[in-house]
Short mmCIF file of the C-alpha atoms (twelve columns), coordinates in Angstrom:
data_MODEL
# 
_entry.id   MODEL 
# 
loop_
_atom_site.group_PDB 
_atom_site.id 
_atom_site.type_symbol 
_atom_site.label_atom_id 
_atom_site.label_alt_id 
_atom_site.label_comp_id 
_atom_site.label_asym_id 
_atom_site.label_seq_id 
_atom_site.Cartn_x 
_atom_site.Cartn_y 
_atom_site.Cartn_z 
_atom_site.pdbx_PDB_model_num 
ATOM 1  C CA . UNK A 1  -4.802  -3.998  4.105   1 
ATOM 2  C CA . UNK A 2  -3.113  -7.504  3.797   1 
ATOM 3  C CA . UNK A 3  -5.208  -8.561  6.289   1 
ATOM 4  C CA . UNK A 4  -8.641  -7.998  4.810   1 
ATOM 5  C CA . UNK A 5  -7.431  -9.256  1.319   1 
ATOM 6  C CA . UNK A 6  -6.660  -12.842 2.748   1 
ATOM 7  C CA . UNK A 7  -10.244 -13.933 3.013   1 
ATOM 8  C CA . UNK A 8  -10.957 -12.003 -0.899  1 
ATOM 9  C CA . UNK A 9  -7.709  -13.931 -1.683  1 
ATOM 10 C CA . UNK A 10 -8.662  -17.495 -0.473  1 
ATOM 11 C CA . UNK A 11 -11.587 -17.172 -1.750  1 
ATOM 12 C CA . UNK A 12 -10.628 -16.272 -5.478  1 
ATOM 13 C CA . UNK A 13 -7.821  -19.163 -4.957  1 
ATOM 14 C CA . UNK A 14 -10.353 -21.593 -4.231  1 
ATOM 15 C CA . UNK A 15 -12.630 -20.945 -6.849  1 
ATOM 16 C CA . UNK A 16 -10.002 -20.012 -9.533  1 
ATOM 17 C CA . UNK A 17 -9.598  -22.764 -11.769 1 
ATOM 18 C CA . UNK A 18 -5.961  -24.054 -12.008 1 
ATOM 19 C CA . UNK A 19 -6.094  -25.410 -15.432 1 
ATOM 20 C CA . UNK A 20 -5.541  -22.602 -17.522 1 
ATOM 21 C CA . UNK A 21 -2.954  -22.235 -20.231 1 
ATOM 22 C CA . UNK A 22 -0.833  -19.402 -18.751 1 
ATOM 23 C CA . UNK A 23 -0.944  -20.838 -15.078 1 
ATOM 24 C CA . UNK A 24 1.641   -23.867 -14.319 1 
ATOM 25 C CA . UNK A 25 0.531   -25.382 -10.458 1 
ATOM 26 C CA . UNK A 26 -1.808  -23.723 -8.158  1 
ATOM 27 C CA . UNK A 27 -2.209  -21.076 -5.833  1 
ATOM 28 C CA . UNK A 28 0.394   -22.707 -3.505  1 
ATOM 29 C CA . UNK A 29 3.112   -19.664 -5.225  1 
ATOM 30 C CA . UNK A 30 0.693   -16.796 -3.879  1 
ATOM 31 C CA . UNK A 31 0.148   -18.362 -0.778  1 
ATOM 32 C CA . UNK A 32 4.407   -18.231 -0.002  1 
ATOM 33 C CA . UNK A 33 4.318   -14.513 -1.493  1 
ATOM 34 C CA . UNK A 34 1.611   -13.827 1.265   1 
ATOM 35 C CA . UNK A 35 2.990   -15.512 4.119   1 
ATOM 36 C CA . UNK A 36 6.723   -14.204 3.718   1 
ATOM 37 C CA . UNK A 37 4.559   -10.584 3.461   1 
ATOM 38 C CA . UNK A 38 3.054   -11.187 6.587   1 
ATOM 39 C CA . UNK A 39 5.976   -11.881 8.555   1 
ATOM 40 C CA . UNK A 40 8.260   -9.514  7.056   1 
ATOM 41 C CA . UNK A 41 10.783  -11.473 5.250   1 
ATOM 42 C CA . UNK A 42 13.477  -10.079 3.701   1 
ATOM 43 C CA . UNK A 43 12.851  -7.937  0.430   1 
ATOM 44 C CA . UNK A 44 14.935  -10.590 -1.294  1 
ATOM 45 C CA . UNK A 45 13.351  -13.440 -0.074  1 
ATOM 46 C CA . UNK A 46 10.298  -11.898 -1.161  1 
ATOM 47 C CA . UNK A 47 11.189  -11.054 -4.471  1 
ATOM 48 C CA . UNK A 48 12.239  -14.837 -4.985  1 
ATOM 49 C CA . UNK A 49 9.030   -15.574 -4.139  1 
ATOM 50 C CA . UNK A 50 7.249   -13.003 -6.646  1 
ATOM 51 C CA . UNK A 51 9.952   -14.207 -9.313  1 
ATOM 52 C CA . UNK A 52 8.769   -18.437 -8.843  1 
ATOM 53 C CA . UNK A 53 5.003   -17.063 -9.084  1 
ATOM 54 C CA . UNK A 54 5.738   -15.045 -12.510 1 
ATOM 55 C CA . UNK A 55 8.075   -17.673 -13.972 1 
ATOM 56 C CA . UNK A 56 5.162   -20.479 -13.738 1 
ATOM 57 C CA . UNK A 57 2.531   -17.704 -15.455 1 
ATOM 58 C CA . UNK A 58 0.982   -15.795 -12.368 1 
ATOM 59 C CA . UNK A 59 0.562   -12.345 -13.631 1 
ATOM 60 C CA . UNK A 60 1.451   -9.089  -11.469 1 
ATOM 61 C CA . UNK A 61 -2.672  -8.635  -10.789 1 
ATOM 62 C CA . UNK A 62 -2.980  -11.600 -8.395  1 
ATOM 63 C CA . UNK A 63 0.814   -11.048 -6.812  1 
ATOM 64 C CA . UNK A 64 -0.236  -7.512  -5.822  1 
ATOM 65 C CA . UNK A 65 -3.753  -9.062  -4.075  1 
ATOM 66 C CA . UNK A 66 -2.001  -10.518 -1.867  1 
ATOM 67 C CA . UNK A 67 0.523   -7.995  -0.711  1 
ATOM 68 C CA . UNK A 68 -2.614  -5.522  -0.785  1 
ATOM 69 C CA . UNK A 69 -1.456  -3.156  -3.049  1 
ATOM 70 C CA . UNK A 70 -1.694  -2.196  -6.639  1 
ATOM 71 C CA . UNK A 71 -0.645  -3.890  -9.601  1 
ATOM 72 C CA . UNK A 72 1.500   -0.806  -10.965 1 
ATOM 73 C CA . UNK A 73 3.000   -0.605  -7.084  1 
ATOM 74 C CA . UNK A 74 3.861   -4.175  -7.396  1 
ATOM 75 C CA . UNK A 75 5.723   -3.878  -10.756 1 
ATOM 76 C CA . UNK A 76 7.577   -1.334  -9.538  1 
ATOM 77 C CA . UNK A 77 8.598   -2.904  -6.629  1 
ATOM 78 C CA . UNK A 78 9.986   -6.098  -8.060  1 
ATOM 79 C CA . UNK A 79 10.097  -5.999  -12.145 1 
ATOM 80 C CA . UNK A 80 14.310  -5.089  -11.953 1 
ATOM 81 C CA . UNK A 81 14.332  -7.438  -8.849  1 
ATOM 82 C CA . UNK A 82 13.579  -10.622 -10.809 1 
ATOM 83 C CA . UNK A 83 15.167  -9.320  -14.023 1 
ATOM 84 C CA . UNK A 84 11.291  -7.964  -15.830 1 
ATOM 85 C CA . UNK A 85 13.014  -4.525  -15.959 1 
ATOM 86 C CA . UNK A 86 10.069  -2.000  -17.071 1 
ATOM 87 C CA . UNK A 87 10.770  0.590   -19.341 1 
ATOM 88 C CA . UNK A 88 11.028  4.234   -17.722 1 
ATOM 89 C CA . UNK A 89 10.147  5.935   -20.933 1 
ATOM 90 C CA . UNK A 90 6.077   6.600   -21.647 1 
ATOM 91 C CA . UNK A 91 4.829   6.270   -25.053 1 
ATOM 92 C CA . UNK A 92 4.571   9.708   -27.065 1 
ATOM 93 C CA . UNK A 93 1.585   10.984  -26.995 1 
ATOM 94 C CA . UNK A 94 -0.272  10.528  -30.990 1 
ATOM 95 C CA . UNK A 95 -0.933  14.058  -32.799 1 
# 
């Protein structure tokens, strides 16, 4: 699946426009996240990785596009990781 996100991916990196508020640098973060996923780095290594991306405002969306997964797989896989624990409890449903 990695594989036939990397063309999607360049794509959206090349068009994506680098300026916004909640984005410090460029794509440069997402391309390390899907290089180290390629080779199989370590599961640390790639977590460090994933934890540069989200400190400089990448959100989990374009992190799991290029692991080629989903965003809820993603967060699950490396919120306690870099230290975004997520909350096991769900919200009570309204009556």
């Amino acid at each position: 699946m990695l594989d036939r996100n990397t063309g999607v991916l360049e794509d959206w990196l090349d068009v994506r426009s680098f300026d916004d508020p909640g984005v410090d640098g460029d794509g440069d973060h997402l391309r390390v996240i899907s290089a180290l996923a390629t080779v199989g780095a370590p599961e640390a290594e790639l977590a460090d990785a994933v934890k540069r991306a989200k400190e400089i405002g990448w959100s989990w969306t374009p992190i799991a596009m290029v692991l080629g997964t989903t965003r809820k797989r993603v967060v699950e896989r490396f919120s306690r990781a870099i230290g975004h624990p997520v909350s096991s409890r769900l919200p009570r449903p309204r009556r």
